[in-house]
TORMAR-148160 format. One record per residue (C-alpha): residue number from 1; x, y, z; residue in one letter. Coordinates in steps of 0.05 Angstrom, whole numbers, padded with zeros to 5 digits. Layout:
<sites>
k, u, v, w, r
NUM, X, Y, Z, A .
...
</sites>
This chain:
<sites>
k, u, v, w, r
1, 00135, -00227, -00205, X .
2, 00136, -00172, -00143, X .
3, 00178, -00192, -00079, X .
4, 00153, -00162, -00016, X .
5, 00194, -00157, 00047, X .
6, 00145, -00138, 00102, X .
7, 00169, -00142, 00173, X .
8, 00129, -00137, 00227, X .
9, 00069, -00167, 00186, X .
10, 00032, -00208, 00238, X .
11, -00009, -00152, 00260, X .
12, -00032, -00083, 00261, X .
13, 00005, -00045, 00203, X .
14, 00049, -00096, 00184, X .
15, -00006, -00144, 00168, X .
16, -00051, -00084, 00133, X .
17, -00001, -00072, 00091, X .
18, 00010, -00139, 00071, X .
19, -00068, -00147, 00058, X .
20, -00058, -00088, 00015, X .
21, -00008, -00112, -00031, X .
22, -00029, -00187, -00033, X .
23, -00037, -00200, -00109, X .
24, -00044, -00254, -00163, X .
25, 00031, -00228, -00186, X .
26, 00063, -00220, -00113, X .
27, 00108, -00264, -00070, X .
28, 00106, -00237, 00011, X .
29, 00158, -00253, 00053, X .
30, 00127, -00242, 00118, X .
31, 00170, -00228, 00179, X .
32, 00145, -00232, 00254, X .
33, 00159, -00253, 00325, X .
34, 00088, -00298, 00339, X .
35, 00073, -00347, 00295, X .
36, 00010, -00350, 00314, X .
37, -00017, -00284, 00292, X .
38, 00037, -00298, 00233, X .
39, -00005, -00355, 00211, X .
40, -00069, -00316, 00216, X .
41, -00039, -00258, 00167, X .
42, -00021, -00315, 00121, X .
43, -00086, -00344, 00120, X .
44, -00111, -00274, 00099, X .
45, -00068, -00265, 00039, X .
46, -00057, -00325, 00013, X .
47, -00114, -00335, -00031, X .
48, -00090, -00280, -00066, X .
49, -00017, -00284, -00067, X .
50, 00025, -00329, -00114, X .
51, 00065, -00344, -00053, X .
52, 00074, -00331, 00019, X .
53, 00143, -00347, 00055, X .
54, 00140, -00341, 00139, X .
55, 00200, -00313, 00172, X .
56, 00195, -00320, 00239, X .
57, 00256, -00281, 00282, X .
58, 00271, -00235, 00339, X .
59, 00290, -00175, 00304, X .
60, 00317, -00147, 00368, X .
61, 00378, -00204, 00361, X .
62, 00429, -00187, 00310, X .
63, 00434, -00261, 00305, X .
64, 00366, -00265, 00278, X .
65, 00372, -00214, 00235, X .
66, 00431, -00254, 00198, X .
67, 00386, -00310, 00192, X .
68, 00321, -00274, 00155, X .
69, 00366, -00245, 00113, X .
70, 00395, -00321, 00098, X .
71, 00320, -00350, 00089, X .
72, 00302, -00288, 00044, X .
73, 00350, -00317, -00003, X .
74, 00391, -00277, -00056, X .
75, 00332, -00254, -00109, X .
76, 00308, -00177, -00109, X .
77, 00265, -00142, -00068, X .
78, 00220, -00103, -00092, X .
79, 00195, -00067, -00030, X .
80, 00221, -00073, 00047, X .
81, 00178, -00051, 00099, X .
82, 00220, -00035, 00158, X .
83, 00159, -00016, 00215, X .
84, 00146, 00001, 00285, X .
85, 00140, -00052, 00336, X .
86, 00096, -00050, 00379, X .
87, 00118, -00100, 00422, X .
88, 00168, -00057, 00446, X .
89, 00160, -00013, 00509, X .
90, 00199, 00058, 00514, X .
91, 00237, 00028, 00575, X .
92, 00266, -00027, 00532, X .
93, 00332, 00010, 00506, X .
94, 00372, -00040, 00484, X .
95, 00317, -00074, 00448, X .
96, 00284, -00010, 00415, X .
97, 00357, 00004, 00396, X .
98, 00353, -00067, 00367, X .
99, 00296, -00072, 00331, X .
100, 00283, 00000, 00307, X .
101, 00361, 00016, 00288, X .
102, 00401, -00043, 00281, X .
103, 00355, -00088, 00250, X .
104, 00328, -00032, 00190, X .
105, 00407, -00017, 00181, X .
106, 00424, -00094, 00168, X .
107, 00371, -00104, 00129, X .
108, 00369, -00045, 00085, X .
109, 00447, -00059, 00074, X .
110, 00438, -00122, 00057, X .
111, 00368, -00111, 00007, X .
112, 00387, -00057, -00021, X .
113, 00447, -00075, -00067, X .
114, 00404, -00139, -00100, X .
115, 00349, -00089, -00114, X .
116, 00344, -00065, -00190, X .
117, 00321, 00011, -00211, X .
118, 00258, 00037, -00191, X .
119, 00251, -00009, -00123, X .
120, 00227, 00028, -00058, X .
121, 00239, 00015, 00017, X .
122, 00187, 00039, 00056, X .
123, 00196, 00063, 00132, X .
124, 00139, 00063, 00177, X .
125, 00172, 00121, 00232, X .
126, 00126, 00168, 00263, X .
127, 00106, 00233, 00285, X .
128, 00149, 00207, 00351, X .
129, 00206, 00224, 00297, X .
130, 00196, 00297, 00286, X .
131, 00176, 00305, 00360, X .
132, 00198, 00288, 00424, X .
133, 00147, 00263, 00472, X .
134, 00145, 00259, 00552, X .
135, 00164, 00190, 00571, X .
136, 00166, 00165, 00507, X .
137, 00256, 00183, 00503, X .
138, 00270, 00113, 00480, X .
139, 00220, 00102, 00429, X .
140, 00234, 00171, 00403, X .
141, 00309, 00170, 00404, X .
142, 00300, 00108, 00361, X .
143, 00258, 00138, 00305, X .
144, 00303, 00185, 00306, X .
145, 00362, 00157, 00286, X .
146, 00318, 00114, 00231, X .
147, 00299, 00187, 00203, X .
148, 00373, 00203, 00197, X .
149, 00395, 00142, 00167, X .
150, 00339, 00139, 00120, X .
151, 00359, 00215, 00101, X .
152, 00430, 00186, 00080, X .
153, 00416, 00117, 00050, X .
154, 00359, 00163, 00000, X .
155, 00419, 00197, -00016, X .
156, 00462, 00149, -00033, X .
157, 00413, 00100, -00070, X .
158, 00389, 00167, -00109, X .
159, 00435, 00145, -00171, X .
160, 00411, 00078, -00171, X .
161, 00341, 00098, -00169, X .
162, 00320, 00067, -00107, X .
163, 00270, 00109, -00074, X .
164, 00269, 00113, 00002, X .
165, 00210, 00128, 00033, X .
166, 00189, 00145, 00114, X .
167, 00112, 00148, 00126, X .
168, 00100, 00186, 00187, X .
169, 00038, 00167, 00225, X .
170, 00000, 00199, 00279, X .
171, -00026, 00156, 00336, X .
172, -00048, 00094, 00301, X .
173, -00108, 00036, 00335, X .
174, -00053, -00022, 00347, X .
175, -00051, -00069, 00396, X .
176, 00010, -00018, 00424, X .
177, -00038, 00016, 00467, X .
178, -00058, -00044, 00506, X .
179, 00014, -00054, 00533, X .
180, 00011, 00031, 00556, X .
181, -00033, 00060, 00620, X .
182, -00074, 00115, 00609, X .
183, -00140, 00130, 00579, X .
184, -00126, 00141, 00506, X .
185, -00173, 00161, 00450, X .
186, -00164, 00102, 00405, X .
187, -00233, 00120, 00369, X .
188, -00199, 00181, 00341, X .
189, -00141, 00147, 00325, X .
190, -00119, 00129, 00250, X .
191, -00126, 00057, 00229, X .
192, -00072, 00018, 00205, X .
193, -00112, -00002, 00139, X .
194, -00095, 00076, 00131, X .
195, -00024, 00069, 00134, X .
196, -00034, 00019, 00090, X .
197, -00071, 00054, 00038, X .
198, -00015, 00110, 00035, X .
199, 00040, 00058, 00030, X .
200, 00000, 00025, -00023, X .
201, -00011, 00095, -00052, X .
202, 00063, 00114, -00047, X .
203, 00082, 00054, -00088, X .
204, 00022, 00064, -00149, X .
205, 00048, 00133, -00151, X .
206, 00124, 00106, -00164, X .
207, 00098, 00060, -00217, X .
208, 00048, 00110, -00256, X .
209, 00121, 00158, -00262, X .
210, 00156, 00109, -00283, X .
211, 00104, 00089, -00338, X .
212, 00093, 00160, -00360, X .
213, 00171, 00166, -00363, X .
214, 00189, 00104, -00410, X .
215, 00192, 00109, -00471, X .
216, 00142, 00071, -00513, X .
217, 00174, 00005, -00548, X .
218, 00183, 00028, -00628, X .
</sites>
């Protein structure tokens, strides 16, 4: 049985990517901040799920990062999803710092020494975290530092064969761009059932190596 840790799963990429990996052999922990549109992503995947588990927190509260990390419980993850928020505004400092730093930090610290060989964390960043964008200094700064960190902890998990990965999409149709002024060309934007598919991609890929690299049972 496959444990998924997908935060940020009540909408846009979060909840594509839990659509994507809803299966007959999967338990989702879904994380998110409305329970509302939480629900609705449940309703989605739970036909197809063996089981869903709802964790509803402020990920921008250090607090409330203690306690998903309590209701997770102490069995292995499988996969974390640590995404972009797009509740968040590039004014909001403290709280980008909050949800896009702290929160991957505690949770990939906490995650990552129950999960066993060939486990992946996955980090939707951004092209905002190769380049810097006018107006956009917060958001950047933040994904960022999640680069950086995610640099080190691959490094450090490399013996235990814990792959870390960072997806980096370009501007992606989420409900992001109704919170932002301007006229924005959200027809020629990626999807987030794209994202998806390249997370879900990402993943296959990590299993098919590590079948072609075992050695068959004599």
């Amino acid at each position: 049985m496959k444990r998924y840790l997908i935060a940020g799963a009540s909408r846009g990429i979060g909840r594509a990517i839990a659509e994507k990996l809803a299966a007959d052999d999967a338990v989702l922990l879904l994380h998110g901040r409305d329970t509302v549109a939480l629900a609705q992503t449940r309703k989605a995947v739970e036909p197809r799920c063996a089981e869903v588990v709802l964790l509803v927190h402020d990920l921008a509260k250090r607090s409330s990062v203690s306690e998903l990390i309590s209701e997770a419980g102490n069995a292995p993850i499988d996969f974390a999803v640590v995404k972009r928020f797009t509740e968040i505004t590039t004014i909001e400092w403290e709280q980008t710092v909050g949800v896009n730093i702290t929160a991957p930090f505690m949770l990939t610290q906490h995650f990552a020494s129950r999960m066993p060989p060939g486990s992946s964390v996955v980090n939707i960043l951004s092209i905002a975290a190769r380049s810097g964008f006018a107006n956009w200094n917060a958001y950047c700064m933040s994904k960022f530092a999640l680069e950086g960190f995610s640099q080190c902890v691959r490094e450090e998990l490399r013996d235990r064969k814990i792959r870390v990965i960072n997806v980096y999409p370009a501007a992606t149709d989420t409900n992001i761009w109704n919170e932002i002024e301007g006229d924005w060309p959200r027809g020629k934007m990626i999807s987030p059932k794209d994202v998806a598919s390249a997370v879900a991609y990402a993943l296959r890929d990590r299993l098919t190596s590590r079948l072609k690299t075992s050695p068959c049972p004599v």
